[in-house]
N, C-alpha and C positions, 0 to 999 in steps of 0.2 A: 732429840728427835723422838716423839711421842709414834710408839708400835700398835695401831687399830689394827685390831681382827675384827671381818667382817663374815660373819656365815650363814651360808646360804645366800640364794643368788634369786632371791624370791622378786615380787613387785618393789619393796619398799628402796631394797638394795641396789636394784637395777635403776628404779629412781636415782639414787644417792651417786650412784656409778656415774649417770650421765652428767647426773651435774657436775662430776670431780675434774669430766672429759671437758667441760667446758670452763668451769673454775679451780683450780685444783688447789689443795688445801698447804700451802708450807708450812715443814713444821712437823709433820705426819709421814710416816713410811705406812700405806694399808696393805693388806691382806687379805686376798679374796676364798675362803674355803668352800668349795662346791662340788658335787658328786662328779659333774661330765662338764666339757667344754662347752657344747650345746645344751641349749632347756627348751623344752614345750610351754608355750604361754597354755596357760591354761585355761583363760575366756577364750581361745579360741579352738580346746580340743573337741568339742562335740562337732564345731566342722571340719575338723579331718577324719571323725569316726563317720559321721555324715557325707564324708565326699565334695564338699564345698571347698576345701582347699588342701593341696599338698602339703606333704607334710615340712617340708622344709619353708612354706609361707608362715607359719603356722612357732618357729623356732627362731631363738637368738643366739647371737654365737658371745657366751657368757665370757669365753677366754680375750675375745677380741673388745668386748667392752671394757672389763679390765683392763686388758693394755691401757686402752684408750685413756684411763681413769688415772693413770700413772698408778695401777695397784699390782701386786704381786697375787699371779692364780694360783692356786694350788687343787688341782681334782683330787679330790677325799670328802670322807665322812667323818665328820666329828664322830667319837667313840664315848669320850667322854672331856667334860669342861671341868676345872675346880678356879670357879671364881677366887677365890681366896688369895691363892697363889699365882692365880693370875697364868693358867696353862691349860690351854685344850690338847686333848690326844686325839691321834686319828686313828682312824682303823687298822691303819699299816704299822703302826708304833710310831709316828711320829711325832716329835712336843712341838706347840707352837706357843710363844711365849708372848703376851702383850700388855701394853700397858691400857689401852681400853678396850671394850667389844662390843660388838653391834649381834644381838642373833635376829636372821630375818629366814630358819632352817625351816619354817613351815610346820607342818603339824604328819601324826600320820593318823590311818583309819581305826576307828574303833572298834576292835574285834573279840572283843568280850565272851558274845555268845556262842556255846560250844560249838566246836568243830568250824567254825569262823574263818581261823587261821589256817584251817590242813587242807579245806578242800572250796575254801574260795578263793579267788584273786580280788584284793585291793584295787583300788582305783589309782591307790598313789603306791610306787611314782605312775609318771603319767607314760613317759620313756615305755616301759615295759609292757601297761596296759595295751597300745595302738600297737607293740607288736602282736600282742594275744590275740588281738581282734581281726587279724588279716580276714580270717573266716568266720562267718557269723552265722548262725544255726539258732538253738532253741536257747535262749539266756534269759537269766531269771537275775532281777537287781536290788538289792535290798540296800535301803534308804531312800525316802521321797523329797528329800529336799531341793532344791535346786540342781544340785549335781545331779543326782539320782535323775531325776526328773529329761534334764537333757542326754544324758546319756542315755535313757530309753529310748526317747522319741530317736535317737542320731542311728540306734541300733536296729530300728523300726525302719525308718529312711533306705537304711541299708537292705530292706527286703529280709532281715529277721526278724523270729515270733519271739516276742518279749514280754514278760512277768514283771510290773515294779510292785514290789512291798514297803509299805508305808505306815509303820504304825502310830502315828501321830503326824496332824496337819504342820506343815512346816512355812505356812505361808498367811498374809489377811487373809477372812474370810472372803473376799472378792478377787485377790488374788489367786487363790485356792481352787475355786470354781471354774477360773479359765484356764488355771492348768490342769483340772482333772476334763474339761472339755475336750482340750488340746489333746491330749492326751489319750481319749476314747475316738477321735475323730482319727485321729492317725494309726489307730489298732493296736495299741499297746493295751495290756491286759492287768489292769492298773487294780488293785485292789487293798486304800483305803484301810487306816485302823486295825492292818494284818499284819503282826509282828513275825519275825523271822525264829523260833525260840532256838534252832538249831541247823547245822548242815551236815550231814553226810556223806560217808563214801558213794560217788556215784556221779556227779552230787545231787543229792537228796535232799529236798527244801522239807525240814519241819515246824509248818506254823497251825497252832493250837493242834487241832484231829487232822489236819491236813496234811498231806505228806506228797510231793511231786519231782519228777525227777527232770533234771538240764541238762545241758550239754555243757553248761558253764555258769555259773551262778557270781556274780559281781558283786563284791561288798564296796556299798556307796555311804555306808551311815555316819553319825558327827565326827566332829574330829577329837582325836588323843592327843596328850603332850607326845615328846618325843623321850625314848626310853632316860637318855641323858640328864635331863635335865632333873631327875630327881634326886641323885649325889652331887651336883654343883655346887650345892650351898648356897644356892640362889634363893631368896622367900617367897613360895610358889604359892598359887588359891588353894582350896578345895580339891579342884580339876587335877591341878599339877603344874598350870599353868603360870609364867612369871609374874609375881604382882609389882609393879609400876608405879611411879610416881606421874604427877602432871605431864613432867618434863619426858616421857619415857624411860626414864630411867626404873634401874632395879631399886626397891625400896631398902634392899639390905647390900646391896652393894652399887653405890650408885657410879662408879666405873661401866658398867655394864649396861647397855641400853639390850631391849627387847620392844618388838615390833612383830607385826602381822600376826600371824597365828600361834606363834610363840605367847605372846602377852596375852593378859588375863585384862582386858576392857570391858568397859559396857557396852559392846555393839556387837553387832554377828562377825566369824570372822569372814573375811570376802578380798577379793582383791580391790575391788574399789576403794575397802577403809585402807590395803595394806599400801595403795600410792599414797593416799594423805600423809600416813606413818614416813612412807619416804619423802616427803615434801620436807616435812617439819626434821626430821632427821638430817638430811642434806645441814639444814639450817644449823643444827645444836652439835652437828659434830664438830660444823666450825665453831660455835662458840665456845666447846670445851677444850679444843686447843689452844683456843686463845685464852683462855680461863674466865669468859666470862658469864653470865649468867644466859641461863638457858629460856627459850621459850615452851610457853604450854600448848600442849593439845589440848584440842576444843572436839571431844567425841561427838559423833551426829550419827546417832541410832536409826533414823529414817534415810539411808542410802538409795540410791540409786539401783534398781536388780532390772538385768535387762537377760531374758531367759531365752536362748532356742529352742526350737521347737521342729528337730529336725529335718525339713524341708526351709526353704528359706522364709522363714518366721517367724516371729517373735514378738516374745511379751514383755513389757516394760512397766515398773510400778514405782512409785514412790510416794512414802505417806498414805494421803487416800486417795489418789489418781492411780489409773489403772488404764492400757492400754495394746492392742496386740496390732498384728499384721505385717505383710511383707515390707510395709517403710518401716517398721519397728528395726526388721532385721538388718535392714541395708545402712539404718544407723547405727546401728551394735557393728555393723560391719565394717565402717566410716572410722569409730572409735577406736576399735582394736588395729585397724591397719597402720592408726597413724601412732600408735603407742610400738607399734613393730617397728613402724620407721626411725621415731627418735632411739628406742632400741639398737637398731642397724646403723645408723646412719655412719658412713666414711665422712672423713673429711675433718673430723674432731682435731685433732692433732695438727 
């Protein structure tokens, strides 16, 4: 009986989960490690900061999918993994011992820049953030990417005065333009090519001569590996991040699959690449227990990016179509619900 650890309970997993609910793999005892019983989707948190939905529309209940999956949950955080040996620790001290592994643990924020870590709050996790936000005042958001980007306008919606700092365009150029429209049309105070170079006690925003103070300042900017992963013994990029074979496998140890924001691919990370990841994963975990040859990803750097814009609407782009408006949103809203429902859905068993 071949022992798969599965960690984190990200898109690709959740993927992988349902399918096990509906096919289940013999052969395989899994293991599910994930921080809470419930998770926040995350295409759908700019509408719970927004008001568009409750917060528990909006969540899966990761312990109940598991079941479902015939997998064993365990709530914890990886502390540390040694591929080698073939043993992840958790936080609490405890060993988990497998014979293959799946990370789909996500990424965290990039906090680099002094004072980053003391006196701003992260976006991730997402858990934490929606409770900071019960109250919303004067906040100030650094990073313009797509995250960034909705999480203003959601905090704007809310009837708060918001700051995003954006120091480099994160989008096409046609792209770009309808979210910096979007963006001034709903009264966020968007300001373009202004790097964050610091924060302070206060918090105290310092960008170039500029100095402004919040009530709460948001770190939205790219993503980090995860501290772990760099005594694994796993062969990581540049980044930190794990480099992969075709098949997703680890190239140095190919027991080990990585997926979503974990992996070092050629494409942005986003949750729409990190369902493909769980498509093709569902697929290759069955054929490594059966021992056979695996199949390849086929990366597609032109994804789908379908953005809120805190009131109900939304921008949609792909390649070089480019698109906005209230049916944009009520599609983005069509799409997440029904990825909630096979999420939820009773009756697997």
């Amino acid at each position: 009986m071949k022992r798969v650890l599965l960690v984190g309970a990200g898109h690709a997993h959740a993927w992988v989960l349902s399918s096990l609910a509906k096919a289940p793999i013999y052969g395989a005892r899994f293991t599910l490690v994930s921080p809470s019983a419930r998770q926040l989707y995350s295409a759908m948190l700019p509408g719970v900061i927004a008001g568009h939905y409750r917060r528990e529309e909006a969540e899966f209940d990761v312990a109940l999918l598991a079941e479902r999956a015939y997998a064993e949950f365990i709530p914890g955080t990886v502390e540390s993994l040694d591929a080698e040996r073939r043993i992840a620790i958790l936080s609490d001290g405890r060993e988990i011992a497998f014979d293959m592994a799946s990370l789909n643990a996500g990424s965290r924020t990039e906090d680099a820049v002094p004072g980053s870590r003391e006196h701003a709050l992260s976006v991730k996790p997402f858990e934490r953030l929606v409770e900071r936000l019960r109250v919303v005042s004067h906040v100030a958001v650094a990073g313009g990417g797509a995250g960034g980007a909705e999480l203003a306008m959601a905090l704007r919606h809310r009837g708060g005065e918001v700051t995003l700092y954006s120091e480099r365009a994160a989008f096409s150029p046609e792209v770009a333009r309808r979210v910096e429209r979007r963006l001034r049309r709903v009264g966020v105070d968007y300001r373009p090519g202004m790097r964050v170079d610091a924060v302070e006690r206060g918090p105290l925003v310092v960008a170039g001569a500029a100095r402004q103070q919040f009530d709460l300042v948001l770190w939205a900017t790219g993503p980090a590996p995860l501290p772990w992963l760099a005594a694994s013994g796993l062969a990581l990029d540049e980044h930190g991040f794990v480099q992969v074979d075709r098949a997703l496998r680890s190239v140095s140890h190919p027991h080990v699959l990585a997926v979503g924001d974990c992996a070092a691919l050629d494409e942005a990370k986003s949750g729409v690449h990190s369902v493909r990841h769980g498509r093709l994963l569902a697929q290759n975990l069955r054929k490594l227990v059966a021992g056979e040859a695996l199949e390849p990803y086929q990366p597609r750097p032109r994804a789908l990016l379908l953005l809120t814009c805190g009131a109900r609407y939304a921008i949609a782009a792909r390649g070089g179509w480019s698109t906005e408006g209230r049916l944009v949103w009520w599609w983005k809203n069509a799409i997440d619900r029904r990825w909630m429902r096979r999420l939820n859905a009773t009756g697997a068993r």
